[in-house]
C-alpha positions as CSV (number, residue, x, y, z in Angstrom):
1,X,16.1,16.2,1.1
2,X,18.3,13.2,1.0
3,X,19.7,11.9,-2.1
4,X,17.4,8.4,-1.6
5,X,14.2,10.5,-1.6
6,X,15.0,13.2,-4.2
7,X,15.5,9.7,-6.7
8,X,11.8,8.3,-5.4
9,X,10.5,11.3,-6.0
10,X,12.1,11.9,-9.4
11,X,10.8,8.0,-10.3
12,X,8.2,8.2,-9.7
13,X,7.2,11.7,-11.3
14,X,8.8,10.0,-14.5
15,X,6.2,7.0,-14.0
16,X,3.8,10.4,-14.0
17,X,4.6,11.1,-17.3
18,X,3.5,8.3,-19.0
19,X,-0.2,9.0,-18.2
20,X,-1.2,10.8,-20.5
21,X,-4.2,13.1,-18.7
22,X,-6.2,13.8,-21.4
23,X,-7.0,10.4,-21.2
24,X,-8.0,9.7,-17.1
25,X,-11.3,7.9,-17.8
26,X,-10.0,5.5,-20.2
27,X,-7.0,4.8,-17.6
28,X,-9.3,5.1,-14.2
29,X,-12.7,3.6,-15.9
30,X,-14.2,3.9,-12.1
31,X,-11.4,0.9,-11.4
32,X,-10.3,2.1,-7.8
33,X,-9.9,0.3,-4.7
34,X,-9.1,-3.6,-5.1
35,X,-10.4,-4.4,-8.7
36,X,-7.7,-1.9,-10.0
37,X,-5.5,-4.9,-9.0
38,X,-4.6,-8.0,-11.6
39,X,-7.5,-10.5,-10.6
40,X,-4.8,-13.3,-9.4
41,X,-3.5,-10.5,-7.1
42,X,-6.3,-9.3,-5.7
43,X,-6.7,-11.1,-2.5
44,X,-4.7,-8.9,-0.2
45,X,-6.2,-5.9,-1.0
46,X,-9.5,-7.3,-1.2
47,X,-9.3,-8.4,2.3
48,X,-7.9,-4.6,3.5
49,X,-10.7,-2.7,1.4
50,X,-13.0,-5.4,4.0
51,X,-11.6,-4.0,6.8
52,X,-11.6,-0.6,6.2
53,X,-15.3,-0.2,4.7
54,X,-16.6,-2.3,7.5
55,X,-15.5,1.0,10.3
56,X,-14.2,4.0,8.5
57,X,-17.7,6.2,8.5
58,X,-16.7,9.3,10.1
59,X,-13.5,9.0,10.9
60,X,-9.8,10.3,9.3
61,X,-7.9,8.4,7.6
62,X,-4.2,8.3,6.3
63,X,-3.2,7.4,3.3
64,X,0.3,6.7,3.9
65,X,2.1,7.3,0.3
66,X,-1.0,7.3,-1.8
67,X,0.5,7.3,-5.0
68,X,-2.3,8.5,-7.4
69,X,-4.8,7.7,-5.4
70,X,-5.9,4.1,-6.2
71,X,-7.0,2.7,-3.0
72,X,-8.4,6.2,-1.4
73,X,-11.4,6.3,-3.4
74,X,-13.8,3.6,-1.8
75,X,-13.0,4.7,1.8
76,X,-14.0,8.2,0.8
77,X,-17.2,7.2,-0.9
78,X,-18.4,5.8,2.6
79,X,-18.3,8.7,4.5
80,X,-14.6,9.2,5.4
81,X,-12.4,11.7,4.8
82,X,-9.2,10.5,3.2
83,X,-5.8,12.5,3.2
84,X,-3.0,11.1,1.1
85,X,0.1,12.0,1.3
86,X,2.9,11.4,-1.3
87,X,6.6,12.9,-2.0
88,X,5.5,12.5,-5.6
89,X,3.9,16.0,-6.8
90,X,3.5,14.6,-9.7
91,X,1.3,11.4,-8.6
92,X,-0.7,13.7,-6.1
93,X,-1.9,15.2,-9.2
94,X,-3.0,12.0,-10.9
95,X,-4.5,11.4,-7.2
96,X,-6.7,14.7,-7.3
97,X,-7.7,13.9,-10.6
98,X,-8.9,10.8,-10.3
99,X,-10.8,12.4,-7.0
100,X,-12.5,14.9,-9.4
101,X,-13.5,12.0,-11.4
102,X,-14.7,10.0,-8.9
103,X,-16.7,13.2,-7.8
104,X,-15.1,12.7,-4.1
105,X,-12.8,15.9,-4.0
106,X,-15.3,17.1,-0.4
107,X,-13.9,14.0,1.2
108,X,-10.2,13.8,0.1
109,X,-7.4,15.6,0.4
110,X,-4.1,14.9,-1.1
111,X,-0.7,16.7,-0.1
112,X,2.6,16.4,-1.0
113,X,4.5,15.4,2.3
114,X,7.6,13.1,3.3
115,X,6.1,9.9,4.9
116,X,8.7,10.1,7.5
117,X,8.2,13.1,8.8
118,X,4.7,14.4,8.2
119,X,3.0,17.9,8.8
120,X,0.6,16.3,11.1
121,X,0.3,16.7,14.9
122,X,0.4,13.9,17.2
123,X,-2.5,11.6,16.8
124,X,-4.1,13.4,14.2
125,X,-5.4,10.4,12.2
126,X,-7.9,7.0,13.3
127,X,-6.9,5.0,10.5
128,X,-3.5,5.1,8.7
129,X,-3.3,2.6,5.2
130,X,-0.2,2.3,3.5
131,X,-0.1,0.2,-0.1
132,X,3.0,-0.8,-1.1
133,X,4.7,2.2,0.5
134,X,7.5,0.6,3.2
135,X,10.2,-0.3,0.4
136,X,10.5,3.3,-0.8
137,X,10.9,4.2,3.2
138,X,13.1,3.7,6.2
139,X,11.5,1.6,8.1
140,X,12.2,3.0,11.6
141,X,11.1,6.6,10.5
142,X,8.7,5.2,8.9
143,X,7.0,3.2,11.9
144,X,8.0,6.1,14.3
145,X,5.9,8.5,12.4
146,X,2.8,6.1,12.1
147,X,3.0,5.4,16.0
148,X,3.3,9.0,16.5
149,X,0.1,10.7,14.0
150,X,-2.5,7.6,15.1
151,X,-5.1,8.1,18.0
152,X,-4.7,6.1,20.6
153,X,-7.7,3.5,19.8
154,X,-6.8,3.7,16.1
155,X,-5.0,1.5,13.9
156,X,-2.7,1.0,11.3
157,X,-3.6,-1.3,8.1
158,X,-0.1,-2.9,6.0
159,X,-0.5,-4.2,2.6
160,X,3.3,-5.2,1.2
161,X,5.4,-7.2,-0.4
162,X,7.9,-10.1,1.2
163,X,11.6,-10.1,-0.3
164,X,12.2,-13.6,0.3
165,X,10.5,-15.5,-2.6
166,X,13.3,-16.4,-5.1
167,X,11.3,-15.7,-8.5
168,X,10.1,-12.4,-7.2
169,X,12.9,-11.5,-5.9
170,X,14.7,-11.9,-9.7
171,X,11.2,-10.3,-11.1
172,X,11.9,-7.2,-8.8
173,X,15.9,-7.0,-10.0
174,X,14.8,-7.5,-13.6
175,X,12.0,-4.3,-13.6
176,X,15.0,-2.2,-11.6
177,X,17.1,-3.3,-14.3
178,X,14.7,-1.8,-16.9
179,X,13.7,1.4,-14.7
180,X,10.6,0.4,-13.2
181,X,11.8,0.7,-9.8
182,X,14.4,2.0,-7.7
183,X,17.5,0.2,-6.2
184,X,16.3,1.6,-2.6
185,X,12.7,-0.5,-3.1
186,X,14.4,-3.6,-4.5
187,X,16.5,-3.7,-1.7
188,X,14.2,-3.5,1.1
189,X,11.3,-5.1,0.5
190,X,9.7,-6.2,4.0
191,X,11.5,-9.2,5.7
192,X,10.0,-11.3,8.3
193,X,12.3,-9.7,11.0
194,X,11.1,-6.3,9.7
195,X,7.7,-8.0,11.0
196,X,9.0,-8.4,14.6
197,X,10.3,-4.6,14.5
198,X,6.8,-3.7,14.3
199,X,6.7,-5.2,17.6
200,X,9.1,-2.1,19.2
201,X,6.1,0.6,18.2
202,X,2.9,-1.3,18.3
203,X,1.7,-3.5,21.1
204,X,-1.1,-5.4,18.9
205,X,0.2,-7.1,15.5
206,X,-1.5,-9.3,13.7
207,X,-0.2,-10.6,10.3
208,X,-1.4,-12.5,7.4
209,X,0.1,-14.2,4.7
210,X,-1.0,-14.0,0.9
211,X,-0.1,-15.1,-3.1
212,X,2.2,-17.8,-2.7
213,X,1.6,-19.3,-6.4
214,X,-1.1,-17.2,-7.5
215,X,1.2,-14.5,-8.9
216,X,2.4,-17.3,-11.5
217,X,-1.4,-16.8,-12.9
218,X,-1.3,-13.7,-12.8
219,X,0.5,-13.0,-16.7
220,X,-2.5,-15.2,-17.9
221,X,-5.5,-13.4,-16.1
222,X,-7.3,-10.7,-17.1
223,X,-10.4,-12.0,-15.1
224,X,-10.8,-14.2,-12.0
225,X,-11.4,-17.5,-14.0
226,X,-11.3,-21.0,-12.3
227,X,-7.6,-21.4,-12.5
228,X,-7.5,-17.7,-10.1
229,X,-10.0,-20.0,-8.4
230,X,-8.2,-23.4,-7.9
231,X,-4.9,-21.2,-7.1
232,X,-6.4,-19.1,-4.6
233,X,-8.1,-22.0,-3.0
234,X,-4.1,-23.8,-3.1
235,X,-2.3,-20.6,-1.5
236,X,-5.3,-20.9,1.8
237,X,-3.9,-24.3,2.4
238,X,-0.2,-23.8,1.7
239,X,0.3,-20.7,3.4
240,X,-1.3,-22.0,6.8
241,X,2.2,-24.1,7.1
242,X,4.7,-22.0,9.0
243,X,7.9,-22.7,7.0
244,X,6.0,-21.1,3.2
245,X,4.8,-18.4,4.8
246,X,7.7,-16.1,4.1
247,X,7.8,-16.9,0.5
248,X,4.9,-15.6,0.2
249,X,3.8,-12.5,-2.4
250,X,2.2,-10.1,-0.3
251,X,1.9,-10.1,3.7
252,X,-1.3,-7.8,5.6
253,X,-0.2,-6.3,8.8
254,X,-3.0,-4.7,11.8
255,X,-0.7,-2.4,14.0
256,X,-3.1,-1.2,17.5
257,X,-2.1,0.3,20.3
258,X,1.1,2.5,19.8
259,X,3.8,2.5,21.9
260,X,4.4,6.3,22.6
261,X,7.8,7.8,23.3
262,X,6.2,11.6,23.5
């Protein structure tokens, strides 16, 4: 394994050990799936949850570096089967026990694997999801592996983060600084022209832009409240200029239509 994955995988096993599992329903308290997420962040992965739920009965889907599992859960309580994969051993097992707790082990399945080069055989999955996932990868391998496991009339579903917002850009240096993340995620976070590479694997993209002030709220919210409200309702208007749009928090990418090379 290369020296880049083997530190991933020992981060985030450390990050592991900090939950304590004796204690899984006080941590999990039946929070999965977008209102895990700080309620001035939410947005984003409100609007993927949407998208999946609305066509993922019966059908496989990928959860593409699942971490423990957060965003698996609703998908699997409406009737699809879920595999997440992670090179975390030690977050696949915070994955199957919150799948235990949230009484969907029949419709999960969560393996350790390496996100660029999975077990899987070509176009194995319909939907693939990745949360957060792209900084920890290369992006090529990455996007070559997606293309490669996805059925032909599937798709792909991108919730991330955008490097080129100043004050996250510190934020992110300051939590590497204190351990909380790797030097590999910090220093590639998605760029717009990572957006256009997406181009060389899918033929459909479609992109859109969230958080642009809202994760200023964030350190004050523990509930949507109206200033969530007002900031949210800011960020729709701002981000629909052009020239904001990369300083934005978090971008949503649909990837259809792969461009096979096998």
């Amino acid at each position: 394994m290369e020296n880049r994955k083997k530190l991933q995988r020992e981060h985030y096993n450390k990050s592991t050990e900090r939950v304590k599992l004796n204690f899984l329903p006080f941590i999990y308290q039946r929070k999965s799936g977008y209102s895990w997420v700080n309620p001035a962040l939410r947005s984003p992965y409100e609007f993927c949850e949407k998208i999946l739920l609305s066509n993922c009965g019966g059908k496989r889907l990928l959860d593409y570096g699942c971490g423990d599992g957060v965003f698996s859960i609703p998908p699997a309580k409406n009737n699809c089967y879920v595999v997440g994969v992670d090179i975390s051993d030690g977050q696949i097992n915070l994955a199957k026990k919150r799948a235990s707790y949230e009484r969907c082990e029949k419709s999960t399945s969560f393996l350790v694997d390496d996100c660029e080069a999975l077990k899987f055989s070509n176009e194995y999955f319909d939907i693939i999801f990745s949360a957060g996932t792209l900084s920890c990868l290369d992006l090529d391998n990455a996007l070559s592996e997606m293309r490669r496991v996805l059925k032909n009339d599937g798709y792909v579903l991108i919730v991330d983060t955008l490097s080129h917002n100043p004050f996250l850009k510190l934020n992110r240096r300051i939590k590497m600084g204190r351990g909380l993340k790797t030097r590999w995620s910090v220093e590639h976070v998605l760029r717009m022209e990572d957006l256009k590479l997406m181009g060389e694997y899918f033929n459909k993209i479609e992109i859109r832009f969230f958080d642009l002030i809202t994760p200023f709220a964030a350190p004050f919210c523990k509930k949507e409240n109206g200033l969530v409200k007002l900031f949210k309702k800011i960020d729709k208007i701002m981000l629909k200029l052009r020239f904001l749009q990369k300083y934005a928090f978090k971008v949503v990418v649909l990837l259809a239509q792969p461009k096979h090379s096998f």
